[in-house]
N, C-alpha and C positions, 0 to 999 in steps of 0.2 A: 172431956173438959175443953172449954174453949179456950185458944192461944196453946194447946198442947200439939205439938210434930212427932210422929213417930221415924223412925229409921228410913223408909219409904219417902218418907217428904222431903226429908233433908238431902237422900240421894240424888233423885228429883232436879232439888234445887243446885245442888254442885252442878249436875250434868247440864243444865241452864247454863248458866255460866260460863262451862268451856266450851258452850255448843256458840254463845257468844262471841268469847275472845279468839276461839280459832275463826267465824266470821270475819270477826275484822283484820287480824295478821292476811286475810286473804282479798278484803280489799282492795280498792285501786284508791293511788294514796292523792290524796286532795289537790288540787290546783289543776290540774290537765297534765300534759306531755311538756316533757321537761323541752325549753325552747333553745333551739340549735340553730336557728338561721339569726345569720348576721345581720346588720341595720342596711338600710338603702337611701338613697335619696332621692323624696318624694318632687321638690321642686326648690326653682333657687329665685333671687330676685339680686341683681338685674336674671334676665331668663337668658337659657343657653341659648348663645347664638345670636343673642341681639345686638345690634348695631345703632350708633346715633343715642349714645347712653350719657343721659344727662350727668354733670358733675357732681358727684356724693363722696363719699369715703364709709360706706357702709355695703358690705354683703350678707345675704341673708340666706339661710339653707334650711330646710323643711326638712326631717330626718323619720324614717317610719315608726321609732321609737326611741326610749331615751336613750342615750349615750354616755357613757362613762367619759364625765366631763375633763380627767386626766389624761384619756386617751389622745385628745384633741390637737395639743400646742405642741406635739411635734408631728401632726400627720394633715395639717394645714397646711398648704404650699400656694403662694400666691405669684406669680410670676406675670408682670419685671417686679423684681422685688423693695420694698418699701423700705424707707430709711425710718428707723423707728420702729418701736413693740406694737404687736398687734394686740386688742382685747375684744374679749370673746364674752359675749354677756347671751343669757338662755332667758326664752320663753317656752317653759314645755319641751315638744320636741325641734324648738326651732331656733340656731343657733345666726345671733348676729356678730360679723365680725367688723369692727370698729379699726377702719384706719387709722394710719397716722396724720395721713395727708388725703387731700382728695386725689380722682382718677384725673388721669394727664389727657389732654386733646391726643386725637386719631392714634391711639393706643389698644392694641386688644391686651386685654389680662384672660389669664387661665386660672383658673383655682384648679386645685389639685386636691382630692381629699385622700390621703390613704389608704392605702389596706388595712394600714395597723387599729385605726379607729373602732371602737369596740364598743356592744352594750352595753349593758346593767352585769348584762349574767356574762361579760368577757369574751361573745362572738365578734369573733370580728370581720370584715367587709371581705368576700369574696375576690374582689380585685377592687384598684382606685378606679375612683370617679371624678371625671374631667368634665368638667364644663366652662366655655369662654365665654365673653362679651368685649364688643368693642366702643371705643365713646368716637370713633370715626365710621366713615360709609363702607369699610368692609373688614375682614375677618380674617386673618395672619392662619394660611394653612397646610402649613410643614407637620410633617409627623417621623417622629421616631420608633419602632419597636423592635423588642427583643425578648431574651429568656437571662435569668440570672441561675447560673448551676453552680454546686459544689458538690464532686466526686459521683457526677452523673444524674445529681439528683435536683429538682428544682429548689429552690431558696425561693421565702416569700417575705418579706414585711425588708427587703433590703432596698436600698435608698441608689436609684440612680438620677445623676446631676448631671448640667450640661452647662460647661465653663465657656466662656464668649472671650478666650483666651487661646493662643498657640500652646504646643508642649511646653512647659516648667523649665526651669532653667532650677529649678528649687523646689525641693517636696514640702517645704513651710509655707506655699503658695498656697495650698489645699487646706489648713486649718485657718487662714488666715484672712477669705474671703468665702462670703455666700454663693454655692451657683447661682444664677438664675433663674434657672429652669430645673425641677425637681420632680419626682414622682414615687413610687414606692413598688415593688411587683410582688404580684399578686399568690394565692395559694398555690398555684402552677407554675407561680416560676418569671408569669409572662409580664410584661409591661409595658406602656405607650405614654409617648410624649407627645401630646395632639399642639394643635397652634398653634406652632412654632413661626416664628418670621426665619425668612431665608438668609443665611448664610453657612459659616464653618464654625462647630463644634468641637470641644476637644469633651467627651463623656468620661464619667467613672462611675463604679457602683460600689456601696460601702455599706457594710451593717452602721448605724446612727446608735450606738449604744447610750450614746448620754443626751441622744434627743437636742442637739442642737444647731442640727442640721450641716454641720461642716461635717468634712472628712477630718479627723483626728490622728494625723498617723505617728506611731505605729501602731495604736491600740487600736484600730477598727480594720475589719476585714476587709478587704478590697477587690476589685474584677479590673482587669485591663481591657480597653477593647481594642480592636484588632485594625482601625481605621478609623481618621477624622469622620466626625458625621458629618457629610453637606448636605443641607435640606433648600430642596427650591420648588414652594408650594406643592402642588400634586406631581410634580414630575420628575423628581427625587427624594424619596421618604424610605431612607438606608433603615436595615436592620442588622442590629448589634449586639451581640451573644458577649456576657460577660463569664467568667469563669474565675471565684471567688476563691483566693488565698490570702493567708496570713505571713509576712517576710518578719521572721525571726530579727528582732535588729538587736535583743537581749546582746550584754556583751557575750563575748562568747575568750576562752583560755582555755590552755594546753594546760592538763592537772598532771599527766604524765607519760614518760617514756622510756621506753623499754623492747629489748631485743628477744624475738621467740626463738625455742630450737628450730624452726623452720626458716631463722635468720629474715624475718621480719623487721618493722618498724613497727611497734603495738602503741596508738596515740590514744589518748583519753582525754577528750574533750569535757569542758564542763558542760555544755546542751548539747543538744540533740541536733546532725549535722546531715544532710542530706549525701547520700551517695553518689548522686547525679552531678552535682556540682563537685566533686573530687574527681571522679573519673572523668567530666569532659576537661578538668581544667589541673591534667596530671601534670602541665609543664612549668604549671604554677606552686606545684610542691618541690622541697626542694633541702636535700641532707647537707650543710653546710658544714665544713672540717674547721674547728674550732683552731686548730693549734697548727698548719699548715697553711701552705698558700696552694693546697690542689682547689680542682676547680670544686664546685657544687655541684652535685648527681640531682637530677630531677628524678620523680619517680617514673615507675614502669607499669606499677597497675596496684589498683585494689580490690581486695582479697569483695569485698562485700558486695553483695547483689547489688543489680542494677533498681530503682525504687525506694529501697532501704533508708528510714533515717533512724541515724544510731549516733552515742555517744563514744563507741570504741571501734577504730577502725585499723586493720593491719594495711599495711601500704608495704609494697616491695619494691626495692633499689635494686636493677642489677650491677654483678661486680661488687659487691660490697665491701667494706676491706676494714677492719678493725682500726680501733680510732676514739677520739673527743667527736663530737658533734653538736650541731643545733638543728633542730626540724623545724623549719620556715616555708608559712603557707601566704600566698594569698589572699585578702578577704574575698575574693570573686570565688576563689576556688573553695570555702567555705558558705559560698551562699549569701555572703551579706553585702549589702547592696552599698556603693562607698567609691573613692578614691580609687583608679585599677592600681595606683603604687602601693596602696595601703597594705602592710603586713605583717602576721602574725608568726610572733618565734619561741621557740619552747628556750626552756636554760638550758643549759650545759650538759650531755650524758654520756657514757661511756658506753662505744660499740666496740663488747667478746664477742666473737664468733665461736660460739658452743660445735662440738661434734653432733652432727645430725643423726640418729640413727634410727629416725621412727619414719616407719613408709608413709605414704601418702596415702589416701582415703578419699572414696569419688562419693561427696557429699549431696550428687539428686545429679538424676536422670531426668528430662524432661518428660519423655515418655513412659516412663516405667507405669505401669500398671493404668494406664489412660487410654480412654479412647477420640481420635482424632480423625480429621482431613485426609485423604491421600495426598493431599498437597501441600498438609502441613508434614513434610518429610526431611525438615533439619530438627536431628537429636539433638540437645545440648546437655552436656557435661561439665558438672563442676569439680572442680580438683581443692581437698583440705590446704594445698599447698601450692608452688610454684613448680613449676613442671618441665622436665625436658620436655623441650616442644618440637620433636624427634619424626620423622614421618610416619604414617600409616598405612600399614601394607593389607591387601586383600587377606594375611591371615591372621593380621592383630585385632582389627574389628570385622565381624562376621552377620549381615542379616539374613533371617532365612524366613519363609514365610511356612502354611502350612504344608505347603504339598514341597517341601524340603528341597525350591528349588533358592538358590541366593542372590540377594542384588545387590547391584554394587553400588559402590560405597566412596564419596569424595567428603573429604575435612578441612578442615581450618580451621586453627588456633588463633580466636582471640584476641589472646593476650595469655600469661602462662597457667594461668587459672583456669582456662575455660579452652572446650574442643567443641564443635560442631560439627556434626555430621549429616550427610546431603545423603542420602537414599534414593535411589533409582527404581523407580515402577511399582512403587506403593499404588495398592487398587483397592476397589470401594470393598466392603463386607472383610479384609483379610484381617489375618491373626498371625504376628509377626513376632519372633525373637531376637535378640540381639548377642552374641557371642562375642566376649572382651578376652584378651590373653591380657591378662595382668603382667607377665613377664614381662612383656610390650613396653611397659609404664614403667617411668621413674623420675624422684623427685631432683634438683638439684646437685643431691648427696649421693647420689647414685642408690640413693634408696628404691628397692622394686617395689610397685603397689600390691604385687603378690604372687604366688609361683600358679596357682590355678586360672581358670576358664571360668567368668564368671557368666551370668545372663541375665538380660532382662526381658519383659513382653509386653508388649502393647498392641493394640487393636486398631480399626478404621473402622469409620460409621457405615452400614448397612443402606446402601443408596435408598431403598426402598422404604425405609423407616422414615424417612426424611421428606420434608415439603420444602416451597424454596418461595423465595421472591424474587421477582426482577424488575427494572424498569431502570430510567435515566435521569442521569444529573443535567440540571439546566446551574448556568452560570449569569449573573447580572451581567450586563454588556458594560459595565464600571468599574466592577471586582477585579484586581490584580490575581492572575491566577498563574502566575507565576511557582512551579515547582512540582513537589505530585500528590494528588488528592487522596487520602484514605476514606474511607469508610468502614463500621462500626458498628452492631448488633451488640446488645447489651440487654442482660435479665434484668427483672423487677427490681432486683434490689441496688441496679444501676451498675453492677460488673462488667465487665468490657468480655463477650463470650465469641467475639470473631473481629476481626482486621483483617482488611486485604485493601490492597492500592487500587487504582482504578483507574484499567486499558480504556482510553477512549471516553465516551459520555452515557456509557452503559454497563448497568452492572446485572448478576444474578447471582443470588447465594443460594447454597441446602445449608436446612436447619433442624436441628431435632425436634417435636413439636412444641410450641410453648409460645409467650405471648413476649415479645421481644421490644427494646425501642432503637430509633434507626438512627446514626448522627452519622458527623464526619466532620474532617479540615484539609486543610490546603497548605500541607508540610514546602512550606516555603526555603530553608536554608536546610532541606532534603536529610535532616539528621534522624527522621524515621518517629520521632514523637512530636508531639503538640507544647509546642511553647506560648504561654501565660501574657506575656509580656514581664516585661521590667519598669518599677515605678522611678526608679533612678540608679544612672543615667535612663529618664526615661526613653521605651520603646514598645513598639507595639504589637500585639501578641496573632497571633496567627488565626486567619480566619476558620469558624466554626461554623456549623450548624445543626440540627436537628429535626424530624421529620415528628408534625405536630401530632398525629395520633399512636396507640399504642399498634404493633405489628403482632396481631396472632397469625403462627404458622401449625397446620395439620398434616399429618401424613399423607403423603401423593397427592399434595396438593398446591398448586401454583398461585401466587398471589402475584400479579400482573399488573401493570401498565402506573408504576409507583413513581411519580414525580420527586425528585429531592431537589430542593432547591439550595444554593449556594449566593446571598445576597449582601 
């Protein structure tokens, strides 16, 4: 009968079907390749570089495609900058921007377009895009560049400014006025301040988190740099490495105090307090006898790694002596930037001196189970406690390598916390033990760290596994190089994986193999790390730099004639 399907048809007809919808799920799904590149600029009016530019108060910018018209009003920079709001009206892809005022006689202006500037679909600009014009017969051409880093890594969409100002006398200076000169760095890191007229700058660089183009402090992140810029046309065009922190200016109180069996000082901060600034500024702490007229004991050392930022830190007083007290700190020695008399004091506590009777405990061996340097042959040791800091004899620490001959062995304590140990004739490929008489060791309390011979082992890298680089540092004939230079080998994910100081204006490393990047600075007040700068009292932070491509190293294999520049 007709319109009648048997079993066979209808079969048929299902498998149609899914022979269909699996079709399409396999598709390529409509529109093209989903689009990843950022906008550009196609052309500008007045055009880059032109001079003898009739009076308007209009610039006009031709863009490859549209623009996320929000992106725009904080990543427009017009420099010298206009008294009044700019407005920004679109045709298409072509944005005009509507002065307040018209352009001044023999003046060059620089637009500056962002990085941050973004599509439709949120890509945003590769690096900023600079283009001048002058309404005079020539072209203002100073230049600035650099890298913006944090924790080794580049920073991009961060805002560096250039103040036509000496250092501050006041950090309300910097919310309080426009730079003049502005620009943004790019996905790399990198950035340029082109057209500059010649004279002296004072630069900063800041995240602009509320887009209004001031620094905001303390809520925006900040880079010091390490040197006034002076720019004089092509024949000084400085480059300046920022390096971006956040200064804690939160208040900051002692919530409590307290004495350990190990006859500590146990402080509990309510933030989080940097180690660094307690340990270099231990003469700034300070146990104060409530109820006598002795003097005030500064302290002697803290217990807490070097790096460290913690809320609770043990601080030891030598001499201690049972009592009322107050713990009064410095804000300098806290970290917070202020007044040097400024200072903080906890209330009132009561110091018992408990019987001590728990040994001590050696809480990391630097070497223990690692492989290193021959040259990296200072062990360090950290102690749970304060330590007689007693000598050490040829048979309290022991290293022996493996053909069980031993070398000797020079130390120094620190502080009572910490031992380090100098090792004598570490050689490439060996495999090394370390032999402790815990007898040796005791805390204070004449607590022993233990009746047995403990050990550790660690190794040295295999010369042969290893490739190396070398070449030389060149220095600007301007640069104060005053102190002593390190240099720096760091992994991908920006870890610092070698330091070493630098004899002379030539260097050579071995490296395991792996794709490395290169920096360094110029340890100026010789304290062995890299100082930031201070935004107040402001100061300026120690010269940097970085070596623009990545470093792959291979086995037995020499990568040669590597320029680092120092500028």
């Amino acid at each position: 009968m007709t319109g009648m399907r048997g079993p066979g048809t209808c079969l048929f007809l299902v498998s149609l079907v899914l022979v269909i919808i699996g079709c399409a799920k396999l598709g390529t799904p409509p529109g093209g390749p989903v689009d990843k590149t950022g906008p550009s600029v196609l052309t500008t009016l007045p055009e880059k570089n032109a001079m003898s530019v009739a009076g308007d108060n209009r610039i006009s910018i031709q863009f490859s495609e549209k623009i996320d018209k929000k992106s725009v009003e904080g990543a427009i920079f017009i420099s010298p900058r206009f008294s009044g709001e700019l407005r920004f009206k679109w045709k298409k892809n072509t944005l005009t921007v509507v002065l307040p005022d018209s352009f001044a006689d023999s003046t060059t202006y620089v637009i500056n377009i962002g990085s941050e500037l973004m599509d439709l679909r949120r890509n945003k600009m590769d690096s900023s895009h600079i283009f001048a014009f002058s309404t005079g017969a020539d072209i203002s051409k100073g230049r600035l560049t650099g890298s913006v880093i944090r924790d080794g890594k580049p920073v991009s969409g961060a805002t560096v400014a250039l103040y036509d100002f000496p250092v501050p006398e006041s950090i309300g200076v910097f919310d309080s006025v426009y730079p003049p000169y502005m620009t943004q760095s790019g996905k790399s890191g990198d950035y340029s301040l082109e057209f500059l007229p010649d004279g002296g700058y004072l630069t900063l660089a800041f995240v602009d988190k509320n887009k209004n183009q001031r620094f905001d402090y303390p809520r925006e992140d900040f880079g010091i740099p390490d040197k006034p810029a002076v720019v004089s046309g092509e024949l000084l065009q400085p480059v300046i490495n920022f390096f971006m922190a956040r200064e804690d200016t939160t208040s900051v109180s002692i919530l409590s105090t307290a004495v350990t069996d190990d006859r500590l000082i146990k402080v509990r901060f309510s933030r989080k307090v940097p180690s660094d600034s307690l340990r270099n500024h231990l003469d700034r702490i300070f146990l104060v006898p409530a109820d006598t007229t002795l003097d005030a004991k500064s302290a002697t050392a803290v217990k807490e790694p070097s790096g460290d930022l913690s809320t609770v830190y043990n601080i030891f007083f030598r001499a201690l002596r049972g009592g009322s007290y107050r713990l009064r700190f410095s804000l300098r020695a806290l970290g917070v930037s202020g007044d040097a008399g400024s200072v903080l004091e906890s209330s009132r506590f009561t110091v018992e001196l408990p019987t001590d009777e728990n040994p001590p405990k050696i809480e990391r061996v630097s070497h223990d189970g690692k492989k290193s340097y021959p040259s990296d042959s200072v062990i360090e040791l950290a102690f749970s406690e304060p330590m007689r800091t007693l000598p050490v004899s040829d048979t309290t620490i022991r290293v022996m390598d493996a053909d069980s001959v031993f070398h000797k062995v020079s130390y120094r304590w620190p502080d009572e916390f910490q031992l380090k140990l100098s090792v004598v004739g570490l050689d490439w490929g060996g495999r090394y033990k370390v032999y402790l008489d815990e007898k040796a060791f005791s805390d204070l309390s004449e607590n022993r760290l233990g009746d047995s011979v403990t050990q550790y082992s660690f190794a040295t890298y295999d010369k042969d596994s290893l490739g190396s680089i070398s070449g030389i540092v060149i220095y600007d004939p301007n640069l104060e190089t005053t102190g002593m230079t390190y240099l720096m080998m760091y992994d991908p994910k920006g870890n610092e994986f070698l330091r070493r100081p630098l004899v002379g204006n030539r260097f050579s490393f071995d490296l395991p193999p792996g794709n490395y990047f290169l920096g360094g600075f110029i340890d100026r007040n010789l304290n062995g790390s890299q100082d930031h700068g201070v935004l107040f009292p402001f100061k300026y932070g120690e010269t940097s730099s970085f070596y623009p491509d990545t470093v792959k190293i291979r086995a037995r294999f020499e990568t040669t004639g590597v320029e680092f520049n120092f500028r």
